[in-house]
Structure formats: structure tokens, C-alpha cells
N, C-alpha and C positions, 0 to 999 in steps of 0.2 A: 724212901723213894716215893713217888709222886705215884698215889691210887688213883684208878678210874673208876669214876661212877658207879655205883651200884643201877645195874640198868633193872631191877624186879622194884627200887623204891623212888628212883630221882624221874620226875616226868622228862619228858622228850620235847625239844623244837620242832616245829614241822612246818613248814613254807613252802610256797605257788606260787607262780603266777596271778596276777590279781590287772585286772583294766588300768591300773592306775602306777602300778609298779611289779618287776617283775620278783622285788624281793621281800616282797611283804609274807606276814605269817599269818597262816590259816590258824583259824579258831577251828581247835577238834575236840572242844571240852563244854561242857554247860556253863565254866566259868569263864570261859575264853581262851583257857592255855589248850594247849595241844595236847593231844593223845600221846602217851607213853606207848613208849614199846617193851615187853616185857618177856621171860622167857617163857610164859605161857603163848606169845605167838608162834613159838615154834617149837611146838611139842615133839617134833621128830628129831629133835636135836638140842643137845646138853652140852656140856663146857670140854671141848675136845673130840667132839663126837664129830665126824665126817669130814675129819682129816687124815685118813691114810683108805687106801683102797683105789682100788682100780674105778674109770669111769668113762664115760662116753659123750662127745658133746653132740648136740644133733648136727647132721651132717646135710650140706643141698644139692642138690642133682643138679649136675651140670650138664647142659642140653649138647651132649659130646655127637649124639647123632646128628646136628644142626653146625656146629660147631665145626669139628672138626672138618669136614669135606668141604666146608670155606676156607679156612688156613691152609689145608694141603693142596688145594686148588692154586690157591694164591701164590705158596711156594713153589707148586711145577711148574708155574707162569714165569714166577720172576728168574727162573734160570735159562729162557730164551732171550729174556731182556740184554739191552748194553750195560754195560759192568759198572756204569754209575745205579741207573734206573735198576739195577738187580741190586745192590747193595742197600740202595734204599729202601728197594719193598721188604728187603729181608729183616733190612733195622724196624721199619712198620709193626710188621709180623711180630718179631717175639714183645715192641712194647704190646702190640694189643692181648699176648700172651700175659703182660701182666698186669694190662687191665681187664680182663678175663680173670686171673685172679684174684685182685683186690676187689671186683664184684662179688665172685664166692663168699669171702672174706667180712665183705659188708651182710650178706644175706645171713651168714651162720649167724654176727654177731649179735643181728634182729630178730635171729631168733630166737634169742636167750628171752628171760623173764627179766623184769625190770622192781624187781622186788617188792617191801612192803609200801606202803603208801609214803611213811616217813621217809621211805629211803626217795621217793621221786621227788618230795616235797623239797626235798636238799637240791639233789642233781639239775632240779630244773632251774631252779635260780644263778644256780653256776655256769650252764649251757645258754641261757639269756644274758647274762651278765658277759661275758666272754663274745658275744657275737655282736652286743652289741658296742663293744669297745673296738672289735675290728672293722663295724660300720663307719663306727665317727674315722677311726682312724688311717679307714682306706681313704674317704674324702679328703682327711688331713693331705694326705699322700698327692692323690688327685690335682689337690691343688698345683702344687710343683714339677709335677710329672708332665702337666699336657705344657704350661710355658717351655720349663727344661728340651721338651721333643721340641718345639718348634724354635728353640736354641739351638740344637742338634742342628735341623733344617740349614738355621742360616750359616749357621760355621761351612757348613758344606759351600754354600754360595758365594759366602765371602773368601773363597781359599783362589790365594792368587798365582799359586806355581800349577799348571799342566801335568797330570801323571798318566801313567801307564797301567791302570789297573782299567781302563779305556771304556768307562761312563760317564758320561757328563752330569759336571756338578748341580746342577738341579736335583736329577734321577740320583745321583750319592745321595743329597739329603734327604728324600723324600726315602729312598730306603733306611737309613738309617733312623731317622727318624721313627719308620714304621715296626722295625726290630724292635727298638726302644719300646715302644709301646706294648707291643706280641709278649717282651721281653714282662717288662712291668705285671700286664696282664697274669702271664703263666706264672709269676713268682707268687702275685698277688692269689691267686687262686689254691696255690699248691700249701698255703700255710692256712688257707678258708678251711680247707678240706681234712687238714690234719684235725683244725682244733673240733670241725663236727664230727668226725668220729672218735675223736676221743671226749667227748661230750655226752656221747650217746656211751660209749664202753663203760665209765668211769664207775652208774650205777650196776653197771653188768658183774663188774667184778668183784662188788661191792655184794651183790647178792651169791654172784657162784660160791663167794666164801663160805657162805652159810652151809653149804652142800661141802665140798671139799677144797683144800688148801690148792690141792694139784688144778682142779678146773680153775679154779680163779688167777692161777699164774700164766694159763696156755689162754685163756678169755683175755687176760691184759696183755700178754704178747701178740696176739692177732690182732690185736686192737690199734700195737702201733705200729705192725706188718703191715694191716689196711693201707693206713697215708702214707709209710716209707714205700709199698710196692706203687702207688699211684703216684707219687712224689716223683721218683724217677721217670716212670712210663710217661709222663706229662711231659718231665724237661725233653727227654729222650725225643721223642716224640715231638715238641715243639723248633727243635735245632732243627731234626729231618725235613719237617715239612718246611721251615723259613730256607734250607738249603735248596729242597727241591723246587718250590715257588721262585724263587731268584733264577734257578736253572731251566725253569719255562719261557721265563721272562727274557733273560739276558744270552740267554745260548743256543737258541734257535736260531736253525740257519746257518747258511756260509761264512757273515760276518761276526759271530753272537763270539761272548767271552768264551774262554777256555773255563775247566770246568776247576783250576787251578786258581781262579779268578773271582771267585766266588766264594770262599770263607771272609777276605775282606771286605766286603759286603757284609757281614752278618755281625761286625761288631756290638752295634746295636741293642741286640737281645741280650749281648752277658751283662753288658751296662743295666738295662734295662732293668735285669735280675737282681742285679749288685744293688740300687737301688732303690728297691722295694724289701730285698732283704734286712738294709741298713736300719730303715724307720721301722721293718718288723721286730728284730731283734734288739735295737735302742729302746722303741716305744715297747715291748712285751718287760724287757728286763727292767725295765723305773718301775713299772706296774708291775710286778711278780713279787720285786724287792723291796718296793714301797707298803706294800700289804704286808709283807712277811715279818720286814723289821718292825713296821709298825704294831701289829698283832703282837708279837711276842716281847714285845720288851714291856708292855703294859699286863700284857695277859699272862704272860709265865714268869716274869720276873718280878712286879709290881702284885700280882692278884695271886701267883702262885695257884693258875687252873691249869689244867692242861692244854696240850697244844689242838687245834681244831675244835676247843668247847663251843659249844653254841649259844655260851653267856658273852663272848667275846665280839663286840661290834665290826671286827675288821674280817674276820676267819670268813665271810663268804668271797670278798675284794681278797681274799691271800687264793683260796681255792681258783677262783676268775684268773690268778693270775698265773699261775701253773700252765692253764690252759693259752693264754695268749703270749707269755714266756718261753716256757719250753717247746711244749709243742709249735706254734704258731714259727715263732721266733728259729728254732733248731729246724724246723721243716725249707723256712726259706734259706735258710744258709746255706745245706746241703746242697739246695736247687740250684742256686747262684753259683757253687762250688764246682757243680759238675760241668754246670752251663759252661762257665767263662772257662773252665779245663777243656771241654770237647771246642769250643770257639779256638782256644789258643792252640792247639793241637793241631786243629786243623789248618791254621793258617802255617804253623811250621813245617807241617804233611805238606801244604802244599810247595812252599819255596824251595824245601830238600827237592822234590817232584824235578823242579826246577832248574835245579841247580845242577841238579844231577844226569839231567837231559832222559828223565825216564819215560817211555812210552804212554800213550793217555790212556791205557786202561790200568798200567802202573801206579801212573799219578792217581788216578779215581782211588785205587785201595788204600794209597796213601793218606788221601784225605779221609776216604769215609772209613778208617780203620778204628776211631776213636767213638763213633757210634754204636760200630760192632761190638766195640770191647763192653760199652756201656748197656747195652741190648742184652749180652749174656748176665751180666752184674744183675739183671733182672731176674734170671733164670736161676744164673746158682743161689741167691740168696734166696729167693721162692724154695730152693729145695731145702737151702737149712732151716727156711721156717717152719716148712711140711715136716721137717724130722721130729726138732721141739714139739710139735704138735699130735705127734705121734707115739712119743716116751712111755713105756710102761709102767714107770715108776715116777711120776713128777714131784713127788711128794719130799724129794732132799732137797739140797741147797737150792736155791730158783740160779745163783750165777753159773754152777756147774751145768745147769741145763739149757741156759743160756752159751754159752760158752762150746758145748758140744756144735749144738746147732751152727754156732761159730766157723768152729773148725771143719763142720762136712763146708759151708759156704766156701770158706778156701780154698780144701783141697779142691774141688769143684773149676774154680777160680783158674787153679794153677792151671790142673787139665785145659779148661777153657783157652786161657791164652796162649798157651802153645799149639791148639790149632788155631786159632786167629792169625796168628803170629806167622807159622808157617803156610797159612794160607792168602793172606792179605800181603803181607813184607817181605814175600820171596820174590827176589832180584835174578831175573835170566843171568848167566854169569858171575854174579858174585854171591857164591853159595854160603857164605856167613853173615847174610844182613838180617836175617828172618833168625837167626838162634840167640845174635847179639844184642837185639832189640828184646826176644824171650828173656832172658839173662836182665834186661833193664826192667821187664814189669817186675822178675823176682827181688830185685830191687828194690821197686818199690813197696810191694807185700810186706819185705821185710824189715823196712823203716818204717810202717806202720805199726807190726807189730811189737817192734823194740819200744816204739814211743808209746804206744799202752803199758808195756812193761813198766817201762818208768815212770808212767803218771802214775799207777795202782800203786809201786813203792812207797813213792809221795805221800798221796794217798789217802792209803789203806791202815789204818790203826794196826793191823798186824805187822807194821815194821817199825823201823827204829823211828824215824822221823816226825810221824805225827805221837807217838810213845812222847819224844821228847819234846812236845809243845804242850801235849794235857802234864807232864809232868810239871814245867816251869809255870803251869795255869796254880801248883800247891803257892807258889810264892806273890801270886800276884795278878794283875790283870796286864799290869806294864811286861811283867815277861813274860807273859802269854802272845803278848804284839812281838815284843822285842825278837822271842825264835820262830813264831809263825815266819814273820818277814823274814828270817833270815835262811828257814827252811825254803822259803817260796824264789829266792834267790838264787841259793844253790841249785835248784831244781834245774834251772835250764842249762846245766852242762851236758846234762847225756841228752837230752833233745837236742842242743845245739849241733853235740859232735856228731849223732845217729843222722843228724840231716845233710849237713857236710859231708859225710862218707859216703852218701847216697847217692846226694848233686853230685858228684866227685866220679863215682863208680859208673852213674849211670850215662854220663858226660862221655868218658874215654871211652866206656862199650859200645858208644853209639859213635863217636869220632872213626872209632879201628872198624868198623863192621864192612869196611870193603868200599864203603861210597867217595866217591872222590870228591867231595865239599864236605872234607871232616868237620869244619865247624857248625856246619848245621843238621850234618848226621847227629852230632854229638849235643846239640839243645834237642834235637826230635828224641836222643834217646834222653832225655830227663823229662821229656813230656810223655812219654811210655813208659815212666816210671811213676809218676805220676799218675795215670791211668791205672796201673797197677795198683797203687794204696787206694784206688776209690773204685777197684775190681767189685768189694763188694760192700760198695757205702750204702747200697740198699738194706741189707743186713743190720747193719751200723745205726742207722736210721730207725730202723724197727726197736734197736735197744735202746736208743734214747729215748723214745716215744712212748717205751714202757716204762721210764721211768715217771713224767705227769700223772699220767694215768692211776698208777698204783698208790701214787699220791693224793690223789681224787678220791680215791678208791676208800682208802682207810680215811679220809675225811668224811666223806657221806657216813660211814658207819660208824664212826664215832657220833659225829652231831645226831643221829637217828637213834642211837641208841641200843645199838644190837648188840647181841650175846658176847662175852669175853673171845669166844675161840672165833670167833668172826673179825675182831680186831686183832686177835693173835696173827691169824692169817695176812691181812691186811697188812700189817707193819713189818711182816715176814716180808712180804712185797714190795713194800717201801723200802724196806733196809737195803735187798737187792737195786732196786732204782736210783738209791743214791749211788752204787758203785759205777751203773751205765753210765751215769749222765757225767761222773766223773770219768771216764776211761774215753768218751764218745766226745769228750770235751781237746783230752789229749791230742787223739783221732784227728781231729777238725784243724786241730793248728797246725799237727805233721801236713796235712795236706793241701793246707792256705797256703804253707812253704813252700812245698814243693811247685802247687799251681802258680805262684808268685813269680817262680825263678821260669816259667816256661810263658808263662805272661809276658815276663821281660823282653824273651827271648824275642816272643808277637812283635811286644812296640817297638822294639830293631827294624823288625823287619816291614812294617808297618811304614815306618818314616823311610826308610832305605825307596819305598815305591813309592811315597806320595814326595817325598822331596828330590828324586830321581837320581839321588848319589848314594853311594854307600855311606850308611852312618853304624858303624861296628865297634866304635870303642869312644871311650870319654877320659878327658884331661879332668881329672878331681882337683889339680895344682891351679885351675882357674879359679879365682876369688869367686868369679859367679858363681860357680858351677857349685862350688865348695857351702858359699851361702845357701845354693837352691837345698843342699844335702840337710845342710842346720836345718832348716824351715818345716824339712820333711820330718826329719827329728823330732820339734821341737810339737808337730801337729799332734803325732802318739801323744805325748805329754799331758798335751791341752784338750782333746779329744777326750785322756782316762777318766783327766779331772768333771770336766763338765759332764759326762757321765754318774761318774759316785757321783760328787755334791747334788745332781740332780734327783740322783737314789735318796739323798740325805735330806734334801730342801723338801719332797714330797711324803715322806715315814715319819716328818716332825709334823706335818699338818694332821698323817693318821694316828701318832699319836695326842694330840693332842685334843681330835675328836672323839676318840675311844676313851679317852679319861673324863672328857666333860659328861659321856653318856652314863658313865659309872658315876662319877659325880653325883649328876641331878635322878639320876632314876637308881636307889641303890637296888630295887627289888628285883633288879637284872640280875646279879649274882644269888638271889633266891630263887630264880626261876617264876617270879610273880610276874614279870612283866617281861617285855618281847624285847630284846636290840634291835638299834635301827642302822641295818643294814644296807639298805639303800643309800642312807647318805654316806659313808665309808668308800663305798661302789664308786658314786659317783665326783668323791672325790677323787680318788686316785687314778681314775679315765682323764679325766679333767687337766690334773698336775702332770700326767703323765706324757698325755698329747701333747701340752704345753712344754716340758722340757727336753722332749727329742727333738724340735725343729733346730733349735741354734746349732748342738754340735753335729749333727747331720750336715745342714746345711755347709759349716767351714770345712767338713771332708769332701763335698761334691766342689766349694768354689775355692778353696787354697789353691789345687794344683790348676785352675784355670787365670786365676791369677797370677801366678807365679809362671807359668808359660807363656802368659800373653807380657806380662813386663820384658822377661828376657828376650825375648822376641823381639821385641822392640829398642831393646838396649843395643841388641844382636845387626840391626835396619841399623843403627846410628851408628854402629864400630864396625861394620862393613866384616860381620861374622856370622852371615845366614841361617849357620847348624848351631848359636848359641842357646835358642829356647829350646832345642831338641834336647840339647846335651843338657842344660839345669832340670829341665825335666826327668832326664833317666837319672841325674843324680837327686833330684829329690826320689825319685819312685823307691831307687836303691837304699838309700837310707832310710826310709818308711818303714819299709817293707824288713829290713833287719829290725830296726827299734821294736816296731811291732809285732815282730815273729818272738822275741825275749819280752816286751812286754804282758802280752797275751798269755807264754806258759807263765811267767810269773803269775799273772790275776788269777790263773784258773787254778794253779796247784794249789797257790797261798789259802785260797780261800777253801777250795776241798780240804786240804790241810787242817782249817783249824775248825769246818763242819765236823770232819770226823774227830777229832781230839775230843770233842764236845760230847760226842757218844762215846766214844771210849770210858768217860770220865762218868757217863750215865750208866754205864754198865755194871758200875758200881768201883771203878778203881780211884785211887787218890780220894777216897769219901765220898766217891758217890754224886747222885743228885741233891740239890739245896746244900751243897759243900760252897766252903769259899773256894775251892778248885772248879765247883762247877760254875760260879757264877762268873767266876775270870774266864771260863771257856765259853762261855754266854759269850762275853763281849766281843772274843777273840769271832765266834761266829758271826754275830751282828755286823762285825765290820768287814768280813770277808764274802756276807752276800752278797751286796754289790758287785766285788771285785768276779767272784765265779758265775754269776747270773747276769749282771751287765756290764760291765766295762769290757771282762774278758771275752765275751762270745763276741760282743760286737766290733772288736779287735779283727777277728779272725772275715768278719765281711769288710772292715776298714782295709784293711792290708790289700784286696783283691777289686777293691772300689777305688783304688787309687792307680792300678790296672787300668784297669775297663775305662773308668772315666779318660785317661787322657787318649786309650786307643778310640773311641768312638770321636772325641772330640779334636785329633789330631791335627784336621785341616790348619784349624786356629795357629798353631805353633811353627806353621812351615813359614818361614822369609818369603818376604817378596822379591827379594835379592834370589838370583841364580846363585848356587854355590859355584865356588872357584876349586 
């Protein structure tokens, strides 16, 4: 097996900040190499020592005398208010309850120490490097975004049918447009804020280890608690306010919209999110995956160092990308996830309202029902963080302790929405609509939780499936590919059938709940099912978060050079982060499904009022309609591809820069001379911004092409609702392909990461086996697929959503339907 360093005889790297770069290496020697770190720096501690015992983190006072008699002010106010205006001060209240907080939260984690100096010298170049890939690449973004809104703008003006949602098309686009933006903005911000506090955590947890295993797993869980509880509170918080501002604006007065009137309106912001999430998540994954593959196929398989050495040119451009990947990239998704779920919700909140002839404080709880449920989602998962945080024993498995925390968030959860439930969706007269709609969030709770189950199966080296990939790695490399793919295939039956049962259960329980417009009972209740699996995606979000972090975490302490049971600890933490990010990965596609089919349900309803006919079902036996379905097909396809290859086209340039630096300077592997780090960096920024624009771009303008053609085929065959309906059949087929394409990339590729540790654990021969290096490749070729094609799958699928509901006017005839 592959030794680590002697850290008492091998000197150490040590890197700052410098005027000229931020990843240059300080001279901390007379000769000009750096300071070693050795176990004489920390005399209080020997190899295993201040891993088990009890301990305490410092704690901040929270100014509860100031505090609180604000919020409880706030709440005996907002119960005089009208039952819209009350429901939104209430949604207000508990986000600022979680940005309250995610400030605690930041304050504890600054108060930690920041270790020894090698250790800052690391972190700091990965916290520079990382923000400023998000610079260039929010400009990248910029670029597109401000023409894109004022695209937005003119679709609205150019819309030539009259509707009933009774704004004029100027005022539609100038709102939309300005969502769009709000939208953009909060997405934009919400993965800023991830990757700085996980920036700032990464040395935190990197030093608690030094002290004990248990502090350094509850420092890297607060760490990704911070941006999951601010993550939310943001989106949350940003719907409220774009809902209540609209409701200033437009519903004042005797003549102002109904308050029913006003989710369509807000299209805008999910797009907006969908958007910004895309180029986060494409551009974080080329760069996360471009460094990773590139680093280790020179470094661990070519030079045979370990992984994160700091002889290795790319290891600071792989660490940068952890941060602008996972974090960055997983932060905006969520947001976009929940956005475009509480947008679509609400719009079907409100046409049930409608439909249903319910009274206008009815209607109100209808719509703002999806803020409340999301406003709790703050609170219960706040309490299962407080639990984890409070463990007597943190010192066993990190997943069981994760995992508890888990399950208080749910139980939690449940309680939660069944008074929601029964408070908000109870119907004068029909006493079963508020317990049928309960029954659909447990719905959904529990097709999330089935779909973790079966992604860990997958998996988890403790079952058969990844067993039988590291075992076909003894024969080969080819059959290491050959059952990955074939494991990664199978995989999406029980996701498939667990989501089907779901849609299915939660459909009829909301059809029968007593309301007389069963079909739109029955999509509100698959959108409170829905709501249900992302009960408590704050939680969710916290596990994923910890998984970069921890990864950060044992990098710094490796490249610095600290004691063995400081990297023991570390990779103990790792080992648990690679399970989150797999399971959190599951999570995300059950949920893109579910948001997808309630999405749907929007653009029905969506087109039903701007083309002022009922549009409820679609002919597939149309050759259009049938074409527009291939195309949606055919986009998964072409989107996975330009994805990997762009993984691929970008990991050949970093290899082939880390082999010229070994080349020309051998005394990099002697520790005589320093890697050059910076140019790694900045290539993989470079290649990376450079190959998320193309396939972003043909997921935002395929379906605008393809709506505007048939539109127009539609004007010429005298068939008005034909771009309506190629568009629902391209959405529909998309959005299948890409719900099976997605588990496949993500399992396939967890799959044949963990084979790979399995095989390192010592079984089938072990490390430097020809079984482990067939697992090498099997891994190599499946980061891409679990880091980027597949995550950005799960924003593809809900950006083919959003884009055509904001952009709909476009697709209406100018022809009156007959």
C-alpha cells in the first residue's frame, strides 16, 4: 500500500498570497524551501492522541434580549394582518429565524483557530483561487444574462393573443424580466456564499483535527449547515419578497389583480435561478473534474505519489475545484430546485383556488402554502443540525451521526406539515382536502427516502453491485467499464418505479380529496409531494456541503504536513463525504422528477391563460409533436456528450502541463524546487469558462427554437395550439431521458469511485494491483459522469421548465384557437 510521508524527515510546501500571484510559495528556509512541519510542533499531541473524549466548541451569545421582543413583536402584529400580508410576515420571520442562525453559525466558525502557519499557507491559495474563478465566471454569465432579460422583455411585447392574467404586455415584460434578474442575482449569490464559508471552514477543520476527530466532524458540519441554512433563507426569502412587491404593485385598489394573479407573474425568478445554476454547476464540474482527472492520472498513476502531494502541479487547481464544484455548483441547484418548486406550486395553488371557486383568504393559503412548508424546512433542519452538534459521543462512524441528525429533521418535518397541512388546506365543507394533501407530502418524504436507499445500494461497496465492478477490475480494465455501465443501467429501475408510485399515489390523493376540479386537485397534490421530499432539503444541503469541505480538509493537512492521526481523522471525514455527496446526488434527481412533473403541470396551466383556451392534453400521433419529443431526446444525448468531452478536452491540457513540469524541473519530486501552481489554476479557469458556454447555451435556445418553428408551421396549417403542444412534447420527453440519464451518470460513476476504495482497502490485491489500476480507470472515466454531466442533468431537466414558462408569450399563435 501506498506510505505517507514521514512528516519528522520530508520538508513541507508552504504558500501565500504574493502581489503578483495568489499561488506562489513563500520561502520559509535560508535555502528558500519552506518550513517543515514536524511533530515537535505539537508537543501536546502524538499519533492517536486527542481522538476520543468529550469536548466543547466555543459558543456566541446570542443577543436574545434584543432579538427576541423583535420577532415576537413582529409575530403578534402579523395575526391582525389580512391573511395574505399574515402569511407573508410569517414566511419573513422564521427565514430571518435562519438567517439568525446561519450568523451564529458564521461567528462560532471564526472563532475557531486557523492553525499552523503551513496550514494557512495552503487554504489561502485555494480560497483565492476559487473566488477568483467565480469572478471571471460570474461576468462570463453577465454577459448573457443582461441580453437574455431584455429578450425576456421583448417576447412579452411581441405577444400577439390578449390574455386574462389582465397586465399589459409592456408591464409583463418589464416584470419578468426584472424576476429574471432578482432571480439570477439570488442564485448568483447563494453559491458566492457557500464557497466563502467553506473557504474559511476547510483550514478550521483541518486544525480541530489536531485536537480531536469528534470536533473536526461537528466544525465541518456547521460549516456546510452555515450556506445550506443561508441557501434556503435567501431563496425563501427572495420568492416572499418578489411575491409581496408584485402585490403592492398590482393589487392595490378596487381594480388591482386578485392575489391568485400573481404567481404568474413570478415566472421569471425560477428561470432566472435555473440559469445561473446551469453555468454554475457545468462551469464548477469541467473545473473540479478537469483538476481531478488531470492531478491523478500523472500523479498517482504515472509518479505513483499520493493523492493531494504538494509535488504535484495540479493538487491546488483539484482543491479550487471542490470548492467551485461541489459547493458552488450543489448550492445553486438546490436554490433553483426549490425556487422553481415554490413558483410552480404556487401557480397550481393558485388555478385549484380557481377552479375550485374558493374564498380569497382560501385562495391566499393555497398559494402561500409552499412558502410555509419551505420556512419550516428551515426550522426542522436547524434542529437536526443543533442535535448533531450537540452528540456526546461524536467520535464513531461520522454517517451514523449524520444520519441521526437526519432523522430528528424528519420526524420534525412530519409533525410540521401536518399542521401546515391542517392549517393552511382545510376546506369549509370538505373535511378530507387538508389530510389527503398530508398523506401526499408523506409521499413524498417517502420517495426520497426510498431513492437514497437505492442510490447507497448502488453505491456503497458494502453491497453486491459495486463488490461486482472492483471484482471484474481482477480481469481487466475493459470489464471494469463493461459492469460499471451495466450496474449504472440497472440502477434506474427502483428510481424509476419509487417515482412512478409516488406521481401515481400522490395524483389520485389529491384528485379524491373532495375538491371538485380533480384534475388539478390531483397535480397540486403531486406538487405537495414534492414539497414534502424537499421538507427538509436544508438538511440535505448541509450533507452535501460537508462533503468539499472535508475534502479541503485532509488536503491542507496533507500538503502541510501534519501528524499521522490528523490525516487519519481527516480521511475518516472524507470517507464519510464521499457517502453524502453520493446519497445527496440520489436526493436531487428524486426531486428534479418530482419538481419536473409539477412544472409540467405550470406550463398547462400557463398556456391554458395566455392563449385563453384550455390546452390539457397533446396528440404524440402528430409527426410534429412526435419530432419536437425526438429533439428533446436527442438534446440529453448531446448536452451529456459536450459535457464529459469537455471534462476530457480540459484534464488533457492539465495533463499534459503537470508532465512538462516534471519533465523540465525533476527536483519537484525531490522537494528541491517548488511546482508551479498557478499556471495549472489558470488553466483550468480558462478551459473551463471556455467550455460551458456552447452546451448551456443549446439548453437555453433549443426549446426556443423549436417553439418558435412550430409556431409558425402552426400560423401556416391553420393549427394555433401546435407550438404549444411540440413544446409540451419536447418538455415531456426531456425531462424522462433526463431523469434516467442523470441516475444513470450519477450511480455509474459513484459506483466505480467506490470499487476503487474497495480495491484500496486491500481486497482483489490491494493498491498498485492490476485490479487497482483497472479501478483507476473505471474511476477516471466516471468523474465526469458523477461531477458533471450528472449534476447538471438534474438543473438541465428543470431549465427546460422555467425557460419556456417565462418565455411562453413567444409560442402563442397569432391565429385565435378554434
Amino acid at each position: 500500500m501506498q506510505q505517507r510521508r514521514p512528516t519528522s524527515t520530508t520538508p513541507s510546501a508552504s504558500y501565500s498570497d504574493s502581489p503578483d500571484s495568489s499561488l506562489a510559495l513563500n520561502s520559509g528556509s535560508a535555502d528558500g524551501l519552506p518550513l517543515s512541519s514536524t511533530p515537535g510542533a505539537f508537543p501536546a499531541y502524538v499519533a492517536g492522541a486527542g481522538m476520543s473524549g468529550k469536548f466543547s466548541l466555543p459558543t456566541t451569545q446570542v443577543p436574545v434580549g434584543t432579538v427576541a421582543p423583535v420577532l415576537g413583536g413582529a409575530f403578534f402584529f402579523s395575526l391582525f394582518l389580512p391573511t395574505t400580508l399574515s402569511l407573508l410576515t410569517l414566511t419573513l420571520l422564521l427565514t430571518s429565524l435562519g438567517f439568525l442562525y446561519s450568523h451564529v453559525l458564521h461567528l462560532q466558525i471564526l472563532s475557531l483557530d486557523t492553525g499552523t502557519p503551513e496550514m494557512r499557507a495552503i487554504s489561502d491559495p485555494i480560497k483565492a483561487g476559487a473566488e477568483g474563478f467565480l469572478n471571471v465566471q460570474y461576468m462570463a454569465v453577465l454577459k448573457y444574462a443582461v441580453p437574455l432579460g431584455f429578450g425576456i422583455f421583448l417576447s412579452y411585447l411581441w405577444r400577439p393573443v390578449v390574455d386574462d392574467v389582465g397586465v399589459g404586455r409592456f408591464s409583463l415584460g418589464v416584470v419578468a424580466a426584472l424576476c429574471f434578474y432578482v432571480g439570477c442575482f439570488c442564485s448568483a449569490l447563494s453559491g458566492y456564499t457557500s464557497m466563502y464559508v467553506a473557504s474559511l471552514t476547510n483550514i478550521r477543520v483541518a486544525s480541530a483535527a489536531r485536537r480531536s476527530y469528534g470536533e473536526a466532524l461537528i466544525v465541518c458540519f456547521q460549516g456546510g449547515a452555515f450556506s445550506a441554512v443561508l441557501n434556503i433563507s435567501l431563496c425563501v426569502t427572495g420568492v416572499a419578497c418578489v411575491f409581496g412587491l408584485l402585490m403592492m404593485f398590482y393589487s392595490w385598489g378596487e381594480n388591482g389583480l386578485g392575489v391568485e394573479k400573481i404567481p404568474m407573474l413570478m415566472v421569471g425568478y425560477g428561470f432566472g435561478a435555473s440559469f445561473v445554476a446551469l453555468f454554475m454547476q457545468l462551469g464548477g464540474g469541467i473545473y473540479t473534474k478537469a483538476a481531478d482527472v488531470g492531478a491523478d492520472l500523472v500523479g498517482k498513476i504515472e509518479k505513483s505519489i499520493p493523492e493531494d502531494d504538494p509535488r504535484n502541479p495540479a493538487v491546488i487547481a483539484d482543491l479550487v475545484g471542490d470548492m467551485v464544484g461541489d459547493c458552488v455548483g450543489s448550492s445553486a441547484d438546490v436554490f433553483e430546485s426549490v425556487a422553481a418548486e415554490i413558483i410552480g406550486a404556487m401557480i397550481l395553488g393558485s388555478t385549484l383556488a380557481t377552479t375550485s371557486n374558493l374564498p380569497a383568504h382560501e385562495t391566499s393559503k393555497f398559494i402561500l402554502f409552499p412558502l410555509m412548508v419551505h420556512g419550516m424546512d428551515i426550522i426542522v433542519s436547524s434542529a437536526g443540525i443543533l442535535y448533531v452538534g450537540s452528540l456526546d459521543n461524536p467520535n464513531t462512524d461520522p454517517m451514523l451521526q449524520l444520519q441521526k441528525g437526519y432523522r430528528v429533521a424528519v420526524g420534525l418535518s412530519i409533525v410540521g406539515f401536518l399542521i401546515i397541512t391542517r392549517w393552511l388546506l382545510a376546506v369549509e365543507g370538505i373535511p378530507y382536502v387538508w389530510f389527503n394533501y398530508f398523506l401526499c407530502g408523506l409521499v413524498g418524504m417517502g420517495c426520497a427516502y426510498g431513492i437514497v436507499l437505492s442510490t447507497q445500494y448502488y453505491t456503497d461497496y458494502a453491497y453486491a453491485p459495486v463488490k461486482s465492478i472492483a471484482e471484474a477490475s481482477t480481469t481487466g480494465h475493459g470489464t471494469n467499464i463493461i459492469t460499471g455501465v451495466a450496474v449504472g443501467m440497472k440502477s434506474t429501475f427502483i428510481p424509476t418505479c419509487i417515482i412512478s408510485v409516488s406521481v401515481l399515489t400522490a395524483y389520485h390523493l389529491g384528485k379524491n380529496c373532495g375538491l371538485p376540479d380533480g384534475r388539478d386537485a390531483g397535480l397540486f397534490g403531486t406538487a405537495v409531494a414534492t414539497m414534502g421530499m424537499l421538507s427538509t432539503a436544508c438538511y440535505i444541503l448541509s450533507m452535501n456541503n460537508y462533503g468539499p469541505i472535508a475534502d479541503n480538509a485532509g488536503g491542507i493537512a496533507e500538503m502541510s504536513m501534519q501528524p499521522e492521526h490528523v490525516r487519519d481523522a481527516t480521511d475518516r471525514l472524507d470517507a464519510a463525504g464521499n457517502v453524502t455527496k453520493a446519497v445527496t446526488k440520489g436526493y436531487s434527481i428524486g426531486s428534479a422528477a418530482m419538481a419536473c412533473f409539477l412544472l409540467f403541470g405550470a406550463f398547462m396551466d400557463e398556456f391554458s391563460t395566455f392563449a385563453g383556451v384550455p390546452f390539457t392534453s397533446v396528440d404524440i400521433a402528430t409527426p410534429e409533436v412526435l419530432v419536437a419529443g425526438l429533439i428533446g431526446s436527442m438534446v440529453i444525448f448531446y448536452f451529456t456528450g459536450l459535457s464529459i468531452a469537455a471534462v476530457g478536452k480540459t484534464a488533457h491540457k492539465v495533463v499534459l502541463e503537470v508532465r512538462r513540469q516534471f519533465a523540465e524541473n525533476p527536483d519537484i519530486m525531490t522537494y528541491k524546487a517548488k511546482p508551479d501552481y498557478r499556471t495549472c489554476v489558470a488553466l483550468v479557469t480558462e478551459a473551463a469558462l471556455e467550455e460551458m458556454r456552447f452546451p448551456a447555451l443549446v439548453c437555453v435556445g433549443t426549446p426556443i427554437i423549436v417553439g418558435m418553428t412550430f409556431r409558425f408551421i402552426g400560423d401556416l396549417t391553420d393549427r394555433p395550439l401546435l407550438g404549444a403542444e411540440c413544446l409540451a412534447s419536447y418538455l415531456m420527453f426531456g425531462t424522462v431521458v433526463g431523469i434516467l440519464m442523470a441516475t444513470f451518470l450519477d450511480i455509474t460513476g459513484g459506483a466505480w469511485d467506490n470499487a476503487k476504495k474497495f480495491v484500496e482497502l486491500g481486497n482483489f490485491g490491494g493498491k498498485n494491483s492490476e485490479a487497482h489500476k483497472a479501478s483507476v480507470t473505471g474511476d477516471t472515466v466516471g468523474d465526469p459522469f458523477k461531477d458533471t454531466a450528472g449534476p447538471s442533468l438534474h438543473v438541465v431537466i428543470k431549465l427546460l421548465s422555467t425557460t419556456i414558462l417565462v418565455l411562453g408569450p413567444l409560442f402563442i399563435s397569432t391565429q385565435p384557437a378554434k
